[in-house]
Structures are given as C-alpha cells and as structure tokens.
VOGU-3710 file (C-alpha; in Angstrom, 3 decimals, decimal comma):
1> xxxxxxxxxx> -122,372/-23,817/-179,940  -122,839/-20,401/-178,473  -119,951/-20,303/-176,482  -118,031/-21,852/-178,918  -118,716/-19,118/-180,949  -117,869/-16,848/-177,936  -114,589/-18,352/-177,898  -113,448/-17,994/-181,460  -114,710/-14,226/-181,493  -112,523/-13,224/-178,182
11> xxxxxxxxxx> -109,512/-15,388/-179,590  -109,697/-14,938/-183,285  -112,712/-12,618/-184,715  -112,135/-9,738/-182,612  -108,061/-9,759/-182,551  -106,269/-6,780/-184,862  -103,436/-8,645/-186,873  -99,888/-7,581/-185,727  -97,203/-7,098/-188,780  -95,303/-9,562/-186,799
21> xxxxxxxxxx> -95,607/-13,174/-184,929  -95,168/-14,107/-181,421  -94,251/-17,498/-179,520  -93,557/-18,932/-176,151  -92,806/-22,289/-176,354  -91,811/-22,719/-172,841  -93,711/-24,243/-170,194  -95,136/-22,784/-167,381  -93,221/-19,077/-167,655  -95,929/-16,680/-166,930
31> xxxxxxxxxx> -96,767/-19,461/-163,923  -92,768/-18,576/-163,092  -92,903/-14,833/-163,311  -96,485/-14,946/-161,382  -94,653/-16,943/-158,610  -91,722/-14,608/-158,695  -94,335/-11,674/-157,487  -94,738/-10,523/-160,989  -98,656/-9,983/-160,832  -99,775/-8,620/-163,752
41> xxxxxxxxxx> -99,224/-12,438/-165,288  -102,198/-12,875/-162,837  -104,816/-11,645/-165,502  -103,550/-13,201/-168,027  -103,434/-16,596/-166,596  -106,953/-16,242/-164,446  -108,944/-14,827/-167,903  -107,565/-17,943/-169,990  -108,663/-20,531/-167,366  -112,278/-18,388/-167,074
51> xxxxxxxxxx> -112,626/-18,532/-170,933  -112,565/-21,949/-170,993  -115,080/-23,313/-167,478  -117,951/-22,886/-169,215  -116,626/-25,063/-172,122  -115,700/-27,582/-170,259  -119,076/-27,570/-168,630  -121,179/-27,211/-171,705  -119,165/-30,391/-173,342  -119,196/-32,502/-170,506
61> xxxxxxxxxx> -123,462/-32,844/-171,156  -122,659/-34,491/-173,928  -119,215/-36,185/-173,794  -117,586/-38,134/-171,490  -115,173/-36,557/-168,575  -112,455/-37,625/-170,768  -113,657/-36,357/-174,293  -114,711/-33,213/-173,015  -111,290/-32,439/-172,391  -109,685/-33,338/-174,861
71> xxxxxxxxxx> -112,222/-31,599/-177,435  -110,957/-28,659/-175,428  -106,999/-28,956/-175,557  -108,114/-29,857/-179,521  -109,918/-26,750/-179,609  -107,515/-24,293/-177,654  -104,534/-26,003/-179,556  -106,544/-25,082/-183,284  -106,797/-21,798/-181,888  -103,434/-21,516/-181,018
81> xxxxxxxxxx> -102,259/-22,339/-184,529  -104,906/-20,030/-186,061  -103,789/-17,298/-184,278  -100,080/-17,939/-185,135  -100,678/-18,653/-189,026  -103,311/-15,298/-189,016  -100,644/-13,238/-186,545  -104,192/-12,986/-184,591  -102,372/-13,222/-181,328  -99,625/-15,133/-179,475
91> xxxxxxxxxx> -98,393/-18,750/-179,943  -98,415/-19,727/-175,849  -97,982/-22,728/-174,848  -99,112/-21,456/-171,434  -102,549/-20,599/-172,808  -103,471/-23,664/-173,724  -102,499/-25,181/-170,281  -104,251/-22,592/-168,943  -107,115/-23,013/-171,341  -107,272/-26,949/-170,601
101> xxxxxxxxxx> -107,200/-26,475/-166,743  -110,387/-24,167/-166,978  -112,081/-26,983/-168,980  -111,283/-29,474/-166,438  -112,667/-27,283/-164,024  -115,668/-27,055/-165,924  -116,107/-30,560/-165,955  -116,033/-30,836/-162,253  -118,425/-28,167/-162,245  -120,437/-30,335/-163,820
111> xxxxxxxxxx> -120,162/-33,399/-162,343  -121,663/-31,478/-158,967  -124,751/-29,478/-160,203  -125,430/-33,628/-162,072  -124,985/-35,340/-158,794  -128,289/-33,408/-157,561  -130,162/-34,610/-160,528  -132,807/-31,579/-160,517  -133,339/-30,894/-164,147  -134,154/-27,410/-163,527
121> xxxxxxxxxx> -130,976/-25,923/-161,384  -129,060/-27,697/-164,164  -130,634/-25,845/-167,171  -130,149/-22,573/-164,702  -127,043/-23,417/-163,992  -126,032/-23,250/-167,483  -127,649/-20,723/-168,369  -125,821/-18,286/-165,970  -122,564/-20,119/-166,617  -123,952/-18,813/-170,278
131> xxxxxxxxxx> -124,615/-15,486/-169,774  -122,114/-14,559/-167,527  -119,026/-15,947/-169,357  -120,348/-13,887/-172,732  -120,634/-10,676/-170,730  -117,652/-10,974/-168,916  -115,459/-12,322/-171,929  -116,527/-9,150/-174,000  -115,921/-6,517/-171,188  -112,799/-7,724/-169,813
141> xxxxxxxxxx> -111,081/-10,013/-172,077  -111,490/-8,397/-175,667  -110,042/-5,184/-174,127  -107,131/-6,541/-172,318  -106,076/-8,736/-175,685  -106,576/-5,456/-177,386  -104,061/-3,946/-174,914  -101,647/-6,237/-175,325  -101,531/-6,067/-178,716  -101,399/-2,233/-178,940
151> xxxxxxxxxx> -98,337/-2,223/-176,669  -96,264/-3,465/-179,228  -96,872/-1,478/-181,785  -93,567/-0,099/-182,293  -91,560/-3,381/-182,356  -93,857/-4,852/-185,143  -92,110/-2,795/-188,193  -89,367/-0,563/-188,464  -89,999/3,563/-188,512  -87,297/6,257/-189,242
161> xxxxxxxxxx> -87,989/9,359/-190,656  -86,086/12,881/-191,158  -87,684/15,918/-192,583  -86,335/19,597/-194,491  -88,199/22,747/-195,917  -88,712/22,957/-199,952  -90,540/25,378/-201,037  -92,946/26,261/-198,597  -93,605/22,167/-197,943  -92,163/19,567/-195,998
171> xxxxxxxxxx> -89,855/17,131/-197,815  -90,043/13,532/-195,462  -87,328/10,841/-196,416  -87,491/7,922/-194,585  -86,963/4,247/-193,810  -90,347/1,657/-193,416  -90,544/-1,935/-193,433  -91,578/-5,136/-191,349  -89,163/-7,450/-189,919  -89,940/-10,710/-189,672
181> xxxxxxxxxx> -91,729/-10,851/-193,508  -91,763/-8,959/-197,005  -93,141/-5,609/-196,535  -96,501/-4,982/-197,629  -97,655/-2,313/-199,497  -98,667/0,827/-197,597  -99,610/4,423/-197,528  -98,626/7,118/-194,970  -101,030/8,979/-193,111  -100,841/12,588/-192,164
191> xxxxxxxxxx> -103,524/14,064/-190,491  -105,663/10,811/-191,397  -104,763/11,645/-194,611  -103,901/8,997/-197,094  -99,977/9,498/-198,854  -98,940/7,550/-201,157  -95,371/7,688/-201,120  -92,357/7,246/-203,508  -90,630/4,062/-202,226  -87,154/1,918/-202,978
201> xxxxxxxxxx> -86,927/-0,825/-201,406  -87,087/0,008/-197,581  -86,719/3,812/-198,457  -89,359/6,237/-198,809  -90,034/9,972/-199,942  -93,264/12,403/-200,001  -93,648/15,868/-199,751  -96,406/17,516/-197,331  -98,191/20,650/-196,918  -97,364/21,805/-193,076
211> xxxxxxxxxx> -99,676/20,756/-190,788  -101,538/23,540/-189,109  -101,187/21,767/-185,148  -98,791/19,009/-184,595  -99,897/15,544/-185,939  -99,200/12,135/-185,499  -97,443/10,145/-188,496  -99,730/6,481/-188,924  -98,735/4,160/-191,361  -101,766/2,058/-193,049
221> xxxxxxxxxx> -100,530/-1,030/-194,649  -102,814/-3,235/-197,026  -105,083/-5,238/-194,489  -104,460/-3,421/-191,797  -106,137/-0,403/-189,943  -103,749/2,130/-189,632  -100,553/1,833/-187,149  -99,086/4,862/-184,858  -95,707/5,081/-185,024  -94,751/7,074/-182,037
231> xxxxxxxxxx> -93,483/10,078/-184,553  -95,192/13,488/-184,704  -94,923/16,545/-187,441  -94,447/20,129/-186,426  -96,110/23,196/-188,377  -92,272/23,896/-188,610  -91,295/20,667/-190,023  -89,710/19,455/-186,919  -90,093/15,840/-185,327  -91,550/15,232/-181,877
241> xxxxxxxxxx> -92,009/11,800/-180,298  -94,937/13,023/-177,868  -97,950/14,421/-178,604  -98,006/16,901/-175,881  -96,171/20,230/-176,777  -93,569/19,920/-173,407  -90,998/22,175/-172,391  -87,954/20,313/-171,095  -86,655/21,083/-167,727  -83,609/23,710/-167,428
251> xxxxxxxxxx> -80,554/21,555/-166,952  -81,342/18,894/-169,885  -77,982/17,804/-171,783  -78,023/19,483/-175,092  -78,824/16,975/-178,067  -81,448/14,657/-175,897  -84,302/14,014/-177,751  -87,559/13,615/-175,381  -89,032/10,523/-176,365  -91,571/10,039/-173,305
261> xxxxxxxxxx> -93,616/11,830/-171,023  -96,239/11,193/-168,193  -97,598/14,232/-166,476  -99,633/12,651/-163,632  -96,239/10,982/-162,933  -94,495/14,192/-163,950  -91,678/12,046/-165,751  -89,639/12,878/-168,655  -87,738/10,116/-170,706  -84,456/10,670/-173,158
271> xxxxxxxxxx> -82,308/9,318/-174,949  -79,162/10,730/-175,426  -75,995/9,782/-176,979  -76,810/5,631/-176,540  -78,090/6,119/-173,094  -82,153/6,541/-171,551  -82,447/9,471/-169,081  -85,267/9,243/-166,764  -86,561/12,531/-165,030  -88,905/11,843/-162,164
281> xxxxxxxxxx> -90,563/14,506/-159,802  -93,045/12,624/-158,816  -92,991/12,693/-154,664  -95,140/9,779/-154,244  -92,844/7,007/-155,245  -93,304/3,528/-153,319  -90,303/1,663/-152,093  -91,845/-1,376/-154,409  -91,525/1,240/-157,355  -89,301/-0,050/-160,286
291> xxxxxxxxxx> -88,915/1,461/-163,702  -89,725/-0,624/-166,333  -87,225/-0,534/-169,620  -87,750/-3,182/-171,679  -85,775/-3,425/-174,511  -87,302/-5,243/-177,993  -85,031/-6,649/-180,903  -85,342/-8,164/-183,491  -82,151/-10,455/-182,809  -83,386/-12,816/-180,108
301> xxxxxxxxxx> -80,911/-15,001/-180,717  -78,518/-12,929/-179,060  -80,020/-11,899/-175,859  -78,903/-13,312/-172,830  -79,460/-17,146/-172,108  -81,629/-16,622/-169,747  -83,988/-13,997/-171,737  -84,230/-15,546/-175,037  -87,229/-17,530/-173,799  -88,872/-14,303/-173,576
311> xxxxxxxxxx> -87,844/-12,857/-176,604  -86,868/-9,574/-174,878  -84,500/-8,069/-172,525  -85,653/-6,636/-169,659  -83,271/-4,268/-167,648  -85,626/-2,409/-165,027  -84,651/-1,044/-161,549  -85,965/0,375/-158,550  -86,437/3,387/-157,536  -86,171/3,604/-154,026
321> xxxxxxxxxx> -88,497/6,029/-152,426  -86,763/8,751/-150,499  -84,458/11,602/-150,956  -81,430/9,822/-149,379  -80,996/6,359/-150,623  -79,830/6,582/-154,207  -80,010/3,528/-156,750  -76,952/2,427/-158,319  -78,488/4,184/-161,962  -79,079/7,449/-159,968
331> xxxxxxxxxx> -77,246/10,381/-160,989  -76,726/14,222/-159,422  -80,794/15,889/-159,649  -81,948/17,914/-162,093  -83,631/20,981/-160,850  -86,557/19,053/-158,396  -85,859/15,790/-160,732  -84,535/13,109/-159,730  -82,251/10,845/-162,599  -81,713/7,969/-163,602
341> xxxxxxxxxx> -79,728/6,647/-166,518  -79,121/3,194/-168,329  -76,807/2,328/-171,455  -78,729/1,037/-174,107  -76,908/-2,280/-174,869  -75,327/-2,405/-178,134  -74,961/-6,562/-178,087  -77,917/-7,003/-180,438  -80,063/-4,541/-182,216  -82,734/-2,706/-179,939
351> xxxxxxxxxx> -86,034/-1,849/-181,973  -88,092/-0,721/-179,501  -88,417/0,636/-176,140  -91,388/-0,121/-173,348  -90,567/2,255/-170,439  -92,942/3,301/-167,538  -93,566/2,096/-163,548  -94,271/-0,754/-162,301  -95,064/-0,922/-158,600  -96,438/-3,851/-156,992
361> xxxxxxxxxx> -96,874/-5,630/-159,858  -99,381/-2,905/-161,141  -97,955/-1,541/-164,023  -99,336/2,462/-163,659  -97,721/3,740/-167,127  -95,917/2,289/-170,014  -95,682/4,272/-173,469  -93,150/2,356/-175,806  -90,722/3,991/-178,548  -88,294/3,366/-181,166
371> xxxxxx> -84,272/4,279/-180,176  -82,691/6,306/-182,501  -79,317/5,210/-181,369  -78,208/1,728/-183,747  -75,459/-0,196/-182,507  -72,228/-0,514/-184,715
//
C-alpha cells in the first residue's frame, strides 16, 4: 500500500496540469527511436520499468504470478487514463508496456528471494526494494516528469503580444488562448504581479506602469500556477524573447528578432523573415553534434506521414565539427560565427519552437519559443 501510494504521487499527485493533452498510441516508438541511437528515450523507458519492480514484487506475496500482473497493467492502464482525463501527463501506450515489463520483473524477483525460503532475507529484501524505490522515484523521477512537462510550455496555449507608449505607461494588446479546449479564465502577470486584463474573445488589453529591469510576462490561468511565456518587457516598452540583455553580433540581417541564446554554447538563434538563423561560436563542436529544431503545431494532421505518430516535426541537422566541411544548411560566417539556416515550413501551422544540441544522444541545451512568422 506504500508503494502504491508511491506510484500514484510520482504519476498523478505530484504532476503540474498542462493546458493541453498528449497521446502516443503507437507501439513500441520510444523502443524505435532508442534503437535508432536516440538515447535520451533511454531514461524514459529504464525509470518506467524501475517504477514498477517493486510492484510487481510486493503483489506477487499475495497474488498469484498471473494476478500480480495483471493488477499491474490494471493499475498502470487507470493511471494512464487518469493522467489523460486530468492532462496530468502523457497518454503512452509505451509506458504501460514499459510499466508491465518492470512488474513482471518484479515477480521474478520474487519468485528467487521465495525459493530460499528464509523468512528474514525476504522481509529485508523488501524492505530495501521499499526504501530504495521511494528514494529513488522522488529524486530522479518526479524531476525528470517535471522536465518534460516544462519543455512544452510554449506549445500548450497560444501567446502574442505587441506593446506602445500612452502617457507615461505601457499600453499591451494582445492575443491568449488554449488550443485544444475553451480558454479558461486568466490573469497576466507582470513582475509577479496579478493583471486582470480587458479581454474579447481571444484578444486582450491592459495598461502597465514600466517596469524598472526587464521582466518576464507569465500568464496564471484558473487552476493553474502561473505559465512563462517566453516574452519579456523592457523599461522602454520594448519586447525581448530572452532574459539576458544580449548584444547581437555585427553582421546580423536587419529585422531578426533574437529569440534564443546559450552563452556556455555561445549560440544565438533568429528568426527572420520565415526562416531560423543559428549563430554558433562555440569551438568545441563534436562530429555527433546535431541541432535540434523541432517544430510544434497544432495541425498534426498535416505533418508528414511518417511524423504524425509523433505529433511533431522534427527537422534537425548536423553540424559537422570543423572549419572546412560545411552542412548543406551552412551559410557564409558571421564575424567568428558560424550559420546555419532552415525555412520554417509553412504546410501546417508551427506554434512552437524547441531548438538546442543534441550530441550523442545527450541533449546539452534546448530553450523552446513561439514563431512569429504564421503561414498564409
């Protein structure tokens, strides 16, 4: 009952609800993109079958082999739904193989500590299966859920904003809403300062006192703790999309709006004119290197065949370490920079961006943000 409890908290209790739902409904595809090299599917498949070997252990001293696991899939397949119906997490069909597999495991488990019939290394047996899988659920797997969800934070409602000076404040019009159900009601957040703002529909107006240091924009919306949005506001009344006050490097087409930046990677993303500019000086690139852009919509149903099972597009490249092999998206350097570009597609609507490295399957930085460029 403990570790039931253990269970719900890391897969329900302790989950921040997303504005939005996610599914995969097909089989085995983070078991496909692990055996395609893509490692960081590695965690996620190794912490769901952890999560679940002690269950499978703790049942089996009271159940048959049999029962045991199928109280499990029950159980993993309840939380599954939960999680969809609360938008607590992601509907995976993978997680509850995954989920299942570490009860079976469990059972096995089991069935050899019971084969040496010593009371005692049983009951100490499960009590370090116990102890262990509540400490090392809590440290590792609450954060990494909590990571996942708080990468896609910018593809769970839609954020546009454009400001002017009136008399001596800042005048914000803007556009905010969810996409996948009916808006709820919500308040702006300046400063972590509540504003409640005029609204029409998906419109919205409020007028600010500048800021006296830049500031992040949050939106709070009823139930929910509040939400970056990836926007900032100047003293001046200007928008910036990092919170870092950067200078762009000389040589910068006119009109690109900076929209992410790593200094311990020294890397400067833009977008400009329908098209992501990437400016890397960082000397220490790996051949294994690629960029990650991942593009978010929320028309899935037009994304290529082959990506719709994801429910994202995913148009990375590699970098190619070296001053004298250039990648097909390399273009003429920038001052020490070297660039890259890539076309934002325009065959479905993009609302949301995830770029950053990915090398070896270790992704070292991703910061995600919303395009400003819509597709006609």
């Amino acid at each position: 009952m403990i570790y039931l409890f253990v269970i719900v908290y890391v897969t329900l209790l302790s989950r921040t609800p997303m504005l939005n739902r996610v599914t995969k409904l097909q089989p085995f595809w983070s078991y496909a993109m692990l055996l395609k090299g893509k490692m960081t599917y590695a965690r996620q498949i190794v912490l769901n079958i952890i999560l679940f070997i002690p269950f499978g252990f703790f049942l089996s001293a009271s159940f048959q082999p049999l029962w045991a696991c199928l109280i499990a899939f029950g159980a993993s397949a309840i939380i599954e739904i939960i999680q969809f119906a609360t938008y607590r997490g992601m509907l995976d069909v993978d997680d509850l193989f995954s989920n299942v597999l570490g009860a079976i495991i469990g059972v096995l488990f089991w069935k050899l500590v019971k084969r040496q019939k010593e009371k005692k290394k049983i009951k100490l047996v499960s009590d370090v299966l116990l102890v262990a899988g509540v400490i090392g659920v809590l440290i590792v797997a609450v954060p990494d859920k909590q990571s996942i969800i708080d990468s896609r934070l910018t593809q769970q409602f839609n954020f546009e904003i454009e400001t002017r000076i009136s008399h001596g404040n800042i005048v914000i019009n803007g556009l905010c809403y969810t996409y996948e159900r009916p808006t709820l009601p919500y308040v702006i957040m300046i400063d972590d300062t509540d504003i409640v703002p005029e609204t029409n529909g998906k419109k919205f107006s409020l007028s600010v006192v500048p800021p006296e240091n830049k500031v992040e924009i949050k939106v709070r919306f009823q139930g929910y703790e509040p939400i970056k949005t990836g926007t900032w506001l100047c003293p001046d009344g200007k928008i910036d999309y990092v919170a870092e006050d950067v200078i762009s490097p000389r040589g910068v087409p006119n009109g690109a709006e900076l929209k992410a930046y790593s200094s311990a990677f020294d890397t400067y993303v833009y977008e400009n004119q329908g098209k992501i500019l990437w400016l890397i000086g960082w000397e220490q690139l790996d051949k294994n290197t690629e960029v990650i852009f991942q593009l978010n919509t929320d028309e899935p149903e037009k994304l290529p065949e082959y990506r719709k099972q994801y429910g994202f597009d995913n148009r990375g490249f590699h970098v190619k370490a070296g001053n004298t092999i250039m990648s097909e998206y390399e273009l003429e350097r920038i001052g020490n920079y070297r660039v890259f570009e890539q076309k934002i597609p325009n065959e479905y609507n993009v609302v949301s961006i995830l770029v950053g490295f990915n090398t070896d399957g270790i992704i070292t930085w991703r910061q995600s943000f919303r395009p400003s460029w819509k597709a006609e």
